[in-house]
TORTOR-806917 format. One line per 8 residues: number of its first residue (from 1); their letters; for each residue x, y, z of C-alpha. Coordinates in Angstrom, 1 decimal, m for minus. Layout:
NUM	A	X,Y,Z; ...
END
This chain:
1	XXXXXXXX	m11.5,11.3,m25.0; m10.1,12.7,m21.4; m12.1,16.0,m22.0; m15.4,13.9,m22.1; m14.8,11.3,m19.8; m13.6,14.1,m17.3; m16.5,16.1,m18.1; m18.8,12.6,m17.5
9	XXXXXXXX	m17.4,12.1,m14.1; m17.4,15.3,m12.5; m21.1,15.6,m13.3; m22.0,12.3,m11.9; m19.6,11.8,m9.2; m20.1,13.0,m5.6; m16.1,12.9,m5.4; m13.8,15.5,m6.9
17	XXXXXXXX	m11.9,14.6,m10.3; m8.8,16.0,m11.4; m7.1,16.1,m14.4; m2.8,15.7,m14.7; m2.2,15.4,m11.1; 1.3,15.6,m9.7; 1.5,11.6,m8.0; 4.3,12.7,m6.1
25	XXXXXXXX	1.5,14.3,m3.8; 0.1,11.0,m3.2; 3.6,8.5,m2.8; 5.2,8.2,0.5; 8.4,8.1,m1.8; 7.1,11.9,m3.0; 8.0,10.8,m6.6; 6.1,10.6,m9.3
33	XXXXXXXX	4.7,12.5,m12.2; 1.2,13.5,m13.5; m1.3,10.6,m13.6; m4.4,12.0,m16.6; m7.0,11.3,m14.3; m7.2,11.2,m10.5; m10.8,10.6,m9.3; m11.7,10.0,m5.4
41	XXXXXXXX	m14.8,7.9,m5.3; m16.9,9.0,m2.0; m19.4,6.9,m2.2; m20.0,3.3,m4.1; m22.0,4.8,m6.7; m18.9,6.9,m7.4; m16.7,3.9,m8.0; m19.2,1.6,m9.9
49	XXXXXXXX	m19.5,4.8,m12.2; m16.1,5.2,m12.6; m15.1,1.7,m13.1; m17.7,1.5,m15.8; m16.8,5.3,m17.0; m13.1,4.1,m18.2; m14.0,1.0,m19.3; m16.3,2.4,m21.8
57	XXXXXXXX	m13.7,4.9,m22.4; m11.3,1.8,m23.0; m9.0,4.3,m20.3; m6.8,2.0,m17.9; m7.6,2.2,m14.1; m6.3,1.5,m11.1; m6.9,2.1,m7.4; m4.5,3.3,m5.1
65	XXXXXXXX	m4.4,4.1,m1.3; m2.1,6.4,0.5; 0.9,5.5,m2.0; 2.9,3.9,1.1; 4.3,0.9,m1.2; 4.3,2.4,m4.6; 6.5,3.8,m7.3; 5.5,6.0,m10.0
73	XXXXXXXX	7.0,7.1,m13.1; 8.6,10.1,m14.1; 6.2,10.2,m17.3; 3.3,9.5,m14.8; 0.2,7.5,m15.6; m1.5,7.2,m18.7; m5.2,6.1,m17.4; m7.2,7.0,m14.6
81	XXXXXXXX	m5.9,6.8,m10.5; m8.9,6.2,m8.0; m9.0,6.4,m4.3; m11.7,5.6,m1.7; m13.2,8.8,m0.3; m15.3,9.5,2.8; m18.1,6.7,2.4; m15.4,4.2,2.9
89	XXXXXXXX	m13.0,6.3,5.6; m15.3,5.4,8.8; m15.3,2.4,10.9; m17.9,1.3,14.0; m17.6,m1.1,16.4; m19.8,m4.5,17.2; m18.7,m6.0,20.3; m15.4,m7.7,19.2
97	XXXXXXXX	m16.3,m7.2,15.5; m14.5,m3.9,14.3; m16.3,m2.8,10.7; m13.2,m0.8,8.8; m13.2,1.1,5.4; m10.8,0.2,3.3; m9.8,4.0,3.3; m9.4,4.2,7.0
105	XXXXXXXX	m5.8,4.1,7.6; m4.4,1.3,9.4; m2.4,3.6,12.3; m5.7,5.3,12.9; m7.3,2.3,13.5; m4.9,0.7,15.4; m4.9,3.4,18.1; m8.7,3.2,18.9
113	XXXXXXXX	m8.8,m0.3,18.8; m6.0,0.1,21.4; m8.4,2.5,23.4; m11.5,0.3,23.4; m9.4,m2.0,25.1; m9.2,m4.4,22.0; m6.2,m6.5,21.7; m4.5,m8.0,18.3
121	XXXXXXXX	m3.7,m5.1,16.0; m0.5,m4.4,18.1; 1.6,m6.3,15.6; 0.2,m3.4,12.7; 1.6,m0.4,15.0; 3.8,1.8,13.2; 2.8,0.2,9.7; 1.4,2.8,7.1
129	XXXXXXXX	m1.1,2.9,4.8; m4.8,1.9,4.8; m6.9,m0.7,5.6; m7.4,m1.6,1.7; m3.4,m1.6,0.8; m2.9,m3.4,4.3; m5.1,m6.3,3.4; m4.4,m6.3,0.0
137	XXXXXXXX	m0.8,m7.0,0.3; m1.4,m9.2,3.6; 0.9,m6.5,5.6; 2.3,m7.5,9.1; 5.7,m8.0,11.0; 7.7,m10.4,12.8; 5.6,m13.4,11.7; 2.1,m11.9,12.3
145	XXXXXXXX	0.1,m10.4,9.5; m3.5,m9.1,8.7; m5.0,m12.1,7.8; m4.8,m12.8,11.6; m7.6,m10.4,12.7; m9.5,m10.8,9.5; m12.9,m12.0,9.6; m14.6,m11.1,6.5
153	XXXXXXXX	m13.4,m8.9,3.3; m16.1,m6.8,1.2; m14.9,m6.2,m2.3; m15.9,m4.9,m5.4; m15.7,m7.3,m8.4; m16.2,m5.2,m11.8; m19.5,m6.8,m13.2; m20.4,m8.7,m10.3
161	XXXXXXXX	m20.7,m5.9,m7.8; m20.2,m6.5,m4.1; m19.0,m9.7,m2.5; m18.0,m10.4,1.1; m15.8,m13.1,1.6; m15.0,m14.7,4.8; m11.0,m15.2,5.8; m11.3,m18.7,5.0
169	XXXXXXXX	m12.3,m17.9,1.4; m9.4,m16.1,0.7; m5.9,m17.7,0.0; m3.0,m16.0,2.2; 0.3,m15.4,1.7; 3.6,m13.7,2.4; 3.0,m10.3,1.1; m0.2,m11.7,m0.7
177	XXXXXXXX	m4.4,m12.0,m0.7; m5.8,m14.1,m3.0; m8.5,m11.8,m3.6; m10.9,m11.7,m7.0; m9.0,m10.6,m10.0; m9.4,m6.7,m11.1; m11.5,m6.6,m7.4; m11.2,m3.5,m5.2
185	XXXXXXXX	m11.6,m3.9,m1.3; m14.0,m1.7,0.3; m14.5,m2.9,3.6; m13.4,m5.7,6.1; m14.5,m6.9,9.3; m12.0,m8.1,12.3; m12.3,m10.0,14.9; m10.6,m8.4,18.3
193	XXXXXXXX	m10.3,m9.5,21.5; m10.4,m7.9,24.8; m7.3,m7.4,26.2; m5.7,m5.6,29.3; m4.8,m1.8,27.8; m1.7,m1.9,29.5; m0.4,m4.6,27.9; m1.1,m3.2,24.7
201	XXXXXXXX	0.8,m0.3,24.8; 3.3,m2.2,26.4; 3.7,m4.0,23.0; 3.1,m0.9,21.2; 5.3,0.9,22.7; 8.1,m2.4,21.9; 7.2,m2.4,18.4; 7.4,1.2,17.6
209	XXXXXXXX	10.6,1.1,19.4; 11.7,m1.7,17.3; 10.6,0.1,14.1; 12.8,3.2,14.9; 15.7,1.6,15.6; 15.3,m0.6,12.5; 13.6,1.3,9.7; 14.3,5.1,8.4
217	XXXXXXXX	11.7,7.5,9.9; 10.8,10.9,9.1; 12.4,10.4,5.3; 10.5,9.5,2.2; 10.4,6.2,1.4; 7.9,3.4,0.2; 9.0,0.7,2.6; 11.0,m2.7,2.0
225	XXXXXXXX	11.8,m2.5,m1.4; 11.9,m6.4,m2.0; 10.0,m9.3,m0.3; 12.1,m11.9,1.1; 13.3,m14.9,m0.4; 12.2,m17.9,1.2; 15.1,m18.9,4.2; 16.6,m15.1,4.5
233	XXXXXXXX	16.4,m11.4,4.1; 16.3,m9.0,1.8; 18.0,m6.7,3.7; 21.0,m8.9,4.8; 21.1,m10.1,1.7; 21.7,m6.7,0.3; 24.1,m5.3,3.3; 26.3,m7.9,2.3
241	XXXXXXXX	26.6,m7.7,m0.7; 28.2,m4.3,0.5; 25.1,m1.9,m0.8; 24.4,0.3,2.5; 24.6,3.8,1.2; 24.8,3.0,m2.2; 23.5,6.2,m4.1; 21.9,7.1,m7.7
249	XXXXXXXX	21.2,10.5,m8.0; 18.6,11.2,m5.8; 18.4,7.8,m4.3; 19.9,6.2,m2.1; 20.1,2.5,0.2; 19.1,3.4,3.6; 21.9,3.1,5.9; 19.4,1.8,8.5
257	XXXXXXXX	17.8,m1.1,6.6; 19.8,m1.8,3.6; 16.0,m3.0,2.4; 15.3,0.3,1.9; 15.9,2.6,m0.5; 15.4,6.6,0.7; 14.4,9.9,m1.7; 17.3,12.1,m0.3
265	XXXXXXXX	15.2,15.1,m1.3; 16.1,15.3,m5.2; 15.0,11.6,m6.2; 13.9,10.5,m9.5; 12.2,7.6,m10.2; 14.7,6.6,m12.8; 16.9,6.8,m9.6; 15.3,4.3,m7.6
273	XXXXXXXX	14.2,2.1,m11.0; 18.5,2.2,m11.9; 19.5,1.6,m8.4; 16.4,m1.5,m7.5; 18.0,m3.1,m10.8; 21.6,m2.7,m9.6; 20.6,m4.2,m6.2; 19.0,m7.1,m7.6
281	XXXXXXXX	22.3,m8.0,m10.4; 24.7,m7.5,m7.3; 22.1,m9.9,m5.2; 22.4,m12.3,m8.4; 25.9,m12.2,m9.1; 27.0,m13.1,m5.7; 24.4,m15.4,m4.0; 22.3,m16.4,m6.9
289	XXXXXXXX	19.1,m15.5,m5.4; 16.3,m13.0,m7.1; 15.2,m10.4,m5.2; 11.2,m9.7,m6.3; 9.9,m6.3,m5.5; 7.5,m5.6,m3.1; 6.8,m2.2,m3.7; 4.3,m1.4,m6.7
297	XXXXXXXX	5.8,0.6,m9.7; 2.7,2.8,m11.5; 3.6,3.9,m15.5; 5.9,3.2,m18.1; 10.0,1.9,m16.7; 12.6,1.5,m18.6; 13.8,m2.0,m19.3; 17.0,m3.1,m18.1
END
């Protein structure tokens, strides 16, 4: 069945498709193992062909960005990994109106909207990731999130094709877009403002500050490992429960953000799997509270 439906899509797809690729080369966390199919779709005709493509072939699918929030499997993926490609990785501007692909990444986008002059994406500095994941999960920081500068989202809704949706249409939450079910963002439109450029890198320049001093840089990692509960943090919920530098194999709590778990170079994802489940028991046992993830896991996990 994976012979055919490879052989399908490389001969009617304008992106490249590759079978058992490694998904460590596409997780900030650089874990992961083969997913069977890895497609990039550069146009839409690629990704309304390869939607339909694996759900003839009864083949699960998923779409992901640039893995910056997402766990995968030792065993890898059984189904098919998409990505966005070029048609989706440009962005123009229309006055105050900033067109995006949902494959531009965000940090990209945030320094030329910083260049043009255009205030409001300050908040996004230092974030990673695309434009898709970002408005997908409703990223921000320190109270201020995406659906801030949203105007409209363009997604793809398996059987119904393309529809835009303006920010009021969509539900918003912490960590959350209450976007069509099985849709996959292509394109969004935000609404900027002008704005004195030195002011913006002033706050740049303050938040990416901020982020150092707060956050691990330069290691692999997917970001906060769990959301926070509703009154308090993840992360102080977790340093004091004593967890800082608490290690499993290859994995380890980041003595920075206690939110974060870091791939000391040997990482498994059984190690960050055991050592997410050991944080949230601790977390229970001693303030009763359930720590949900926020990062994405991809394949088969073990049950606790």
């Amino acid at each position: 069945m994976l012979d055919a439906l490879e052989a399908h899509l490389r001969s009617r797809l304008a992106g490249e498709v590759r079978r058992a690729e490694p998904m460590a080369r596409h997780t900030t966390f650089r874990i992961g193992g083969p997913a069977d199919l890895f497609v990039t779709c550069d146009t839409y005709s690629d990704v309304i062909e390869a939607v339909q493509a694996c759900a003839d072939a009864e083949l699960p699918w998923t779409v992901v960005g640039r893995g910056s929030n997402l766990l995968v499997s030792d065993e890898g993926y059984r189904g098919a990994v998409l990505v966005l490609g070029h048609e989706f990785s440009t962005h123009r501007r229309e006055a105050e109106i900033v067109k995006v692909g949902a494959a531009c990444v965000l940090a990209y986008v945030v320094r030329d909207a910083f260049s043009a002059g255009l205030g409001g994406l300050a908040f996004a500095v230092g974030i990673p990731g695309t434009i898709g994941g970002a408005i997908a999960m409703n990223a921000g920081s320190r109270g201020v999130w995406m659906d801030s500068v949203i105007d409209s989202v363009t997604v793809f809704v398996p059987g119904s094709g393309l529809v835009r949706l303006r920010c009021s249409d969509v539900v918003w939450g912490y960590r959350t877009a209450g976007l069509p079910s099985g849709s996959i963002v292509v394109e969004a439109a935000m609404r900027l403002v002008e704005a004195d450029k030195d002011e913006i890198q002033s706050e740049m320049e303050a938040g990416l500050k901020r982020r150092k001093a707060t956050q691990p840089f330069r290691v692999p990692c997917a970001g906060s490992v769990f959301t926070n509960p509703t009154g308090d943090s993840a992360g102080r919920l977790i340093e004091a429960a004593g967890l800082k530098g608490l290690q499993v194999g290859g994995a380890s709590v980041s003595d920075v953000h206690a939110n974060f778990i870091v791939n000391k170079g040997s990482a498994s994802a059984r190690d960050v799997a055991t050592l997410m489940r050991t944080i949230q028991a601790t977390v229970r046992n001693a303030y009763g509270i359930e720590l949900k993830p926020e990062i994405r896991l991809l394949g088969a996990f073990d049950e606790p």
